[in-house]
C-alpha positions in Angstrom: -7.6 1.4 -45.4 -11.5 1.5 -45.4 -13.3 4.2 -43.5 -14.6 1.6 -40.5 -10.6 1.3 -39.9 -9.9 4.5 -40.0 -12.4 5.5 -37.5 -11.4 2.8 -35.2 -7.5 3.9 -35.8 -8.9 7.3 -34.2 -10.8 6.1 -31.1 -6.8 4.4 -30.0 -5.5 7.4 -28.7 -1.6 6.3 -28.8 0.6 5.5 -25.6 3.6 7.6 -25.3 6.6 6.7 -23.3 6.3 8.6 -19.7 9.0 10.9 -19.1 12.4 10.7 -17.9 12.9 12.3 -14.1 15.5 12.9 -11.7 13.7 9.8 -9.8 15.4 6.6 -10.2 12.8 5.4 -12.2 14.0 4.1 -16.0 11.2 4.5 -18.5 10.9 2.4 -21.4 7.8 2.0 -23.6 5.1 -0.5 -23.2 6.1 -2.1 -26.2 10.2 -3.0 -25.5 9.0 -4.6 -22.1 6.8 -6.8 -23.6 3.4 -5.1 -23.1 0.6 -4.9 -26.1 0.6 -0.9 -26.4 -2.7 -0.9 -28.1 -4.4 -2.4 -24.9 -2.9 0.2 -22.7 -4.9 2.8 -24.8 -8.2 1.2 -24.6 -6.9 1.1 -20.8 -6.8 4.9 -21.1 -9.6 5.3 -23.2 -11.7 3.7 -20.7 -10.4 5.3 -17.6 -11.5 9.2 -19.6 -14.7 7.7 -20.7 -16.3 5.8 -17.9 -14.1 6.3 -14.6 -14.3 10.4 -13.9 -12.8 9.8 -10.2 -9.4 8.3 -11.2 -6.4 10.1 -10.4 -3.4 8.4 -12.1 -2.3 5.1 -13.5 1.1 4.0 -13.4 2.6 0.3 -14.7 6.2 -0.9 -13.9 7.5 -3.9 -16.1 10.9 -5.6 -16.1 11.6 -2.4 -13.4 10.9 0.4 -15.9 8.0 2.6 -15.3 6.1 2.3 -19.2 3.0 3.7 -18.4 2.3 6.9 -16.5 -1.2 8.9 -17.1 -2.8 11.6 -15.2 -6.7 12.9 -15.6 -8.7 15.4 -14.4 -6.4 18.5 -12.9 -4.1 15.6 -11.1 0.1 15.7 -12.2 3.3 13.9 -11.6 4.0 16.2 -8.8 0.7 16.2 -7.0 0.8 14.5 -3.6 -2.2 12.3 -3.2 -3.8 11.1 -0.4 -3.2 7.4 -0.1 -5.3 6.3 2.6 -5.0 2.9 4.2 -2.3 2.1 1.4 -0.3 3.6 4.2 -0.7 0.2 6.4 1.6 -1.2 3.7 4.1 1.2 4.3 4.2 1.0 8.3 4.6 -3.1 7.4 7.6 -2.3 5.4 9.1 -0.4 8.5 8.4 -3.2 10.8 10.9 -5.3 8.3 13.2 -2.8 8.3 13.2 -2.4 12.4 13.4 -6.3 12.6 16.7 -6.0 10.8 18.0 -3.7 12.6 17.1 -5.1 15.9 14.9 -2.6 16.9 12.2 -5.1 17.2 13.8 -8.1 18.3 10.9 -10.7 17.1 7.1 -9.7 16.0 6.1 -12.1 18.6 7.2 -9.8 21.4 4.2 -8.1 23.3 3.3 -4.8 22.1 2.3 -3.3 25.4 5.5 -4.0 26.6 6.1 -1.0 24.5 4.0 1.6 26.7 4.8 0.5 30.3 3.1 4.3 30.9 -0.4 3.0 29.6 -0.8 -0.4 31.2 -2.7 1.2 34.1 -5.4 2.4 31.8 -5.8 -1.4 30.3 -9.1 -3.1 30.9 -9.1 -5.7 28.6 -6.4 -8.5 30.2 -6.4 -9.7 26.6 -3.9 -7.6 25.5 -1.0 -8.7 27.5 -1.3 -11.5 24.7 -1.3 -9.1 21.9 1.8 -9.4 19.7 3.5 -7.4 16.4 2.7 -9.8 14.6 -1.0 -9.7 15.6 -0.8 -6.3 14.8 0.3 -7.0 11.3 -2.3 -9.6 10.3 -5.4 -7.8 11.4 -6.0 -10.4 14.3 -5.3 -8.2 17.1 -9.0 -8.6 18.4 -9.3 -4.4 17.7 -12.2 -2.8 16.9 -12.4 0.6 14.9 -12.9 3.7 16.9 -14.4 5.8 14.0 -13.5 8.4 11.2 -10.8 10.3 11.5 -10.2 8.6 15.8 -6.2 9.5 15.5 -7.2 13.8 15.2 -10.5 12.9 17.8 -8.3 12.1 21.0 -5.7 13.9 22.8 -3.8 10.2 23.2 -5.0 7.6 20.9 -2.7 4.9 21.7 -4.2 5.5 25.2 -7.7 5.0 24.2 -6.9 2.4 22.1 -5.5 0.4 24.6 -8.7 1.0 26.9 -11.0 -1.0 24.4 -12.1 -4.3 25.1 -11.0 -6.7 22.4 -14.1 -8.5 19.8 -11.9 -11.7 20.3 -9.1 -12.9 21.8 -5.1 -11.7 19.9 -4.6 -14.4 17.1 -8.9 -16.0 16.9 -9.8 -14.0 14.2 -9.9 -11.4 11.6 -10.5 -7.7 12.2 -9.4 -5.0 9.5 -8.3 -2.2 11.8 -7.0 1.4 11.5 -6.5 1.5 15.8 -4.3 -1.7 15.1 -2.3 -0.2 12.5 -1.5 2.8 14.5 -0.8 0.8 17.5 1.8 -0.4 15.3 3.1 2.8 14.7 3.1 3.7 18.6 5.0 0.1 18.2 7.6 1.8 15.7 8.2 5.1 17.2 9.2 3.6 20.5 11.7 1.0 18.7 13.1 3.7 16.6 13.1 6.1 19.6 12.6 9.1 17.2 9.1 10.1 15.0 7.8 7.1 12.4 8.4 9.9 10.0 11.9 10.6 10.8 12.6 6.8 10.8 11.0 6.0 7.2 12.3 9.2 5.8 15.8 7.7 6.5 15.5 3.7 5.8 12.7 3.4 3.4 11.9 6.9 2.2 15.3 8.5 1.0 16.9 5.0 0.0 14.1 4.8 -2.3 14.3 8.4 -4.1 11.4 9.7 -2.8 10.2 13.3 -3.0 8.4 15.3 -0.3 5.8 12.9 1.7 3.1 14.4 4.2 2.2 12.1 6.7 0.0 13.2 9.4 0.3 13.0 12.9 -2.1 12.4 16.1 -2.1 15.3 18.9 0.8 13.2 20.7 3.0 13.8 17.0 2.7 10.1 16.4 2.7 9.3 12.7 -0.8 7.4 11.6 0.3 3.8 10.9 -2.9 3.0 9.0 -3.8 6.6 7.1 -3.5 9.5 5.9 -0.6 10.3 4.0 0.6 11.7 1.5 2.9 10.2 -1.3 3.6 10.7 -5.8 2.2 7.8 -7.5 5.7 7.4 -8.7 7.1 7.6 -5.1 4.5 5.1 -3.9 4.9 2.8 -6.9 9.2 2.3 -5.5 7.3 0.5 -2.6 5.4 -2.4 -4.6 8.6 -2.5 -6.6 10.7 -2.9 -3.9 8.9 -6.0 -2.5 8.9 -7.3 -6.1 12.1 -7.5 -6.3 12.3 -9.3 -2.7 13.3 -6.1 -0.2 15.9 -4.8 -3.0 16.2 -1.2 -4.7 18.5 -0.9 -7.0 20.5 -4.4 -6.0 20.4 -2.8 -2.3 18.9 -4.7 0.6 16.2 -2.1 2.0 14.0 -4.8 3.7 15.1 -8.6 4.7 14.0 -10.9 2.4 12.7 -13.0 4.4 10.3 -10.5 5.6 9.0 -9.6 2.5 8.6 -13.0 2.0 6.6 -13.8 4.4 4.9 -10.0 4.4 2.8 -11.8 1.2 2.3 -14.9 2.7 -1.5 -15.6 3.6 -1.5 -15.4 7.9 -4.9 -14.6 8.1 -8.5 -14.5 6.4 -11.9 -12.9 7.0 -14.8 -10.5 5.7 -13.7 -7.2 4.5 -16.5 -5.0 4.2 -19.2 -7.7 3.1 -16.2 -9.6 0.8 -13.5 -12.4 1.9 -10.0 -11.2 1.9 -6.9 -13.1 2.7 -4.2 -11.1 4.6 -0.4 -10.6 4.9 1.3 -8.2 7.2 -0.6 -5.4 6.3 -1.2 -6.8 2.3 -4.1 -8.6 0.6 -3.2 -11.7 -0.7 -5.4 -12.5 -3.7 -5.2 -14.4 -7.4 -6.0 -13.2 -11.0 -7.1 -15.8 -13.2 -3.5 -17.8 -13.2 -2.1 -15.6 -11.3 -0.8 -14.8 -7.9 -0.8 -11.2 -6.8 -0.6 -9.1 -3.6 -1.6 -5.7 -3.2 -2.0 -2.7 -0.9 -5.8 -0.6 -0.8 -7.1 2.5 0.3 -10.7 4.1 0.6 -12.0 5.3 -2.6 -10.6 3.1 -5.1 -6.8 3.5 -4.2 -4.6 0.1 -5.3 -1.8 -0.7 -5.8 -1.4 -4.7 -7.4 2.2 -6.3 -7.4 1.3 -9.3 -9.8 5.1 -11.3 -9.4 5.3 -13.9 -12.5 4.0 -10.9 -14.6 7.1 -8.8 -13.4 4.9 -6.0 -12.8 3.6 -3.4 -10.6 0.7 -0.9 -11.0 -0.9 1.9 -8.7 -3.9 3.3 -9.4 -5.8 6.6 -7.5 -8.4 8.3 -7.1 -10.4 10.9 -5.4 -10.7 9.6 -2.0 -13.5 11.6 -1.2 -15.6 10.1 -3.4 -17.3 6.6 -2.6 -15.5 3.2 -3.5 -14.6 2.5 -6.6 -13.9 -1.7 -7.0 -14.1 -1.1 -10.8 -10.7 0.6 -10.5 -9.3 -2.9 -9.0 -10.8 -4.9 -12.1 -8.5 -2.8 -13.9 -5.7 -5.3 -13.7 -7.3 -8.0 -14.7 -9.5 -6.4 -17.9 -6.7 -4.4 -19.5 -3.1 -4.8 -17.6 -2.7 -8.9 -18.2 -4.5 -9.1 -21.0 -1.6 -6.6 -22.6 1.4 -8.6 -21.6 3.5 -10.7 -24.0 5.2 -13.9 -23.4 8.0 -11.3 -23.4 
């Protein structure tokens, strides 16, 4: 071997397999499921040298979790702030309140669910506004600010005293107020806290450890923000509606939902950049293709990439500015390492 190959030998810092846990995740190396395990170190290379914000990277192939890293003082255990990731995970509890009748269609009207607040409407506008609006960011809602759920004594209240930018269903209008409508939406369905309701449908089926989610002054659950999850505990979620609603061959959410959850229903600017949008996902395509993922402020994805058979999450500090070089991840070093396999 001549020196130049030695030297480049060193800079590969090799991939081990991540480690077995009490989880329900089933490791495997990146190598048996089909993914080039040189790649994945100039993945993790990269991520030391030239992305100091990143928190974790985790990759799921054929359902085995085959790459697992942590930097800076971050661990397995930690419980990391996910940000608007969370929208994804009120989505999945709308699919799992659809089949059990909670919600009986997401066309039904969501201020039918606070008769107590319809005094305080002033928008007419809403008495259109459906789930399903809700879901697809075309509920006509404006945002109401940083941190609006811990400002107000009643935020479902306030937010149904805004006037609408447009009427339910014109357009497209990425919103945190909508998403915790939604969970306003869900706590009434359930009749119990969103919390309590996801800890026992979505949260325990899945093998997940301790989750924070925070609550408004009223105890309501933000459907859009601010929660806590593992990556691993997180990363159950994009493989759940890979494999169509099914953990672990058990129906968590209908299929059908999920199916149409990744479906395109809407489309607009998102922060100065077009975005198509599921119920509560991003629709989007990487070189051939087709993927759907969830995002959160400060560089927080998570990509489910479906004829790869494979799910990543990635975090970071979320008090940092974005980070959109953490998205390009995916399509720099993740698909460029998988086999035919």
């Amino acid at each position: 071997m001549t020196t130049l190959a030695i030297c480049l030998a060193l800079l590969i810092t090799p991939v081990s397999m991540p480690a077995q846990a009490p989880d329900e995740w089933p490791v495997s190396t990146p190598a048996d499921e089909g993914l080039n395990p040189d790649t994945l170190s100039r993945l993790d290379n990269h991520i030391r040298a030239e992305l100091p914000h990143l928190r974790s990277m985790l990759i799921a192939r054929h359902g085995h979790l085959v790459f697992e890293k942590y930097y800076g003082d971050a661990s397995r255990d930690e419980l990391h702030n996910m940000q608007s990731m969370t929208k994804s995970v009120s989505s999945a509890l709308a699919g799992i309140a659809l089949k059990k009748g909670l919600i009986k269609s997401l066309d039904c009207r969501a201020v039918d669910y606070f008769p107590e607040y319809q005094r305080g409407i002033q928008d007419e506008r809403f008495n259109r506004l459906t789930i399903r609006q809700l879901l697809t960011m075309s509920s006509g809602l404006d945002e109401l600010g940083f941190s609006f759920d811990k400002a107000f004594a009643d935020p479902v209240a306030e937010i149904l005293k805004q006037h609408l930018l447009f009427a339910p269903g014109q357009g497209f209008k990425y919103s945190s107020p909508a998403a915790h409508l939604l969970g306003g939406v869900l706590r009434k369905a359930a009749g119990q806290s969103v919390l309590a309701f996801a800890e026992t449908e979505l949260f325990r089926p899945l093998g997940m450890g301790e989750v924070v989610w925070y609550a408004d002054k009223t105890g309501l659950q933000s459907g859009g923000m601010s929660g806590l999850w593992r990556s691993r505990d997180l990363l159950k979620l994009g493989e759940l509606y890979l494999r169509q609603g099914r953990w672990r061959g058990r129906e968590i959410i209908p299929q059908e939902y999920v199916a149409d959850s990744v479906k395109v229903h809407n489309a607009g600017d998102f922060f100065g950049g077009p975005v198509r949008y599921g119920y509560m996902w991003f629709i989007t395509s990487i070189g051939s293709h087709q993927a759907f993922y969830a995002a959160g402020y400060g560089g927080q994805y998570m990509m489910v990439v479906p004829d790869a058979d494979l799910v990543v999450i990635c975090t970071s500090d979320w008090r940092q500015p974005e980070y959109p070089a953490h998205f390009g991840l995916v399509q720099r070093f993740i698909l460029p390492a998988v086999a035919a396999k």
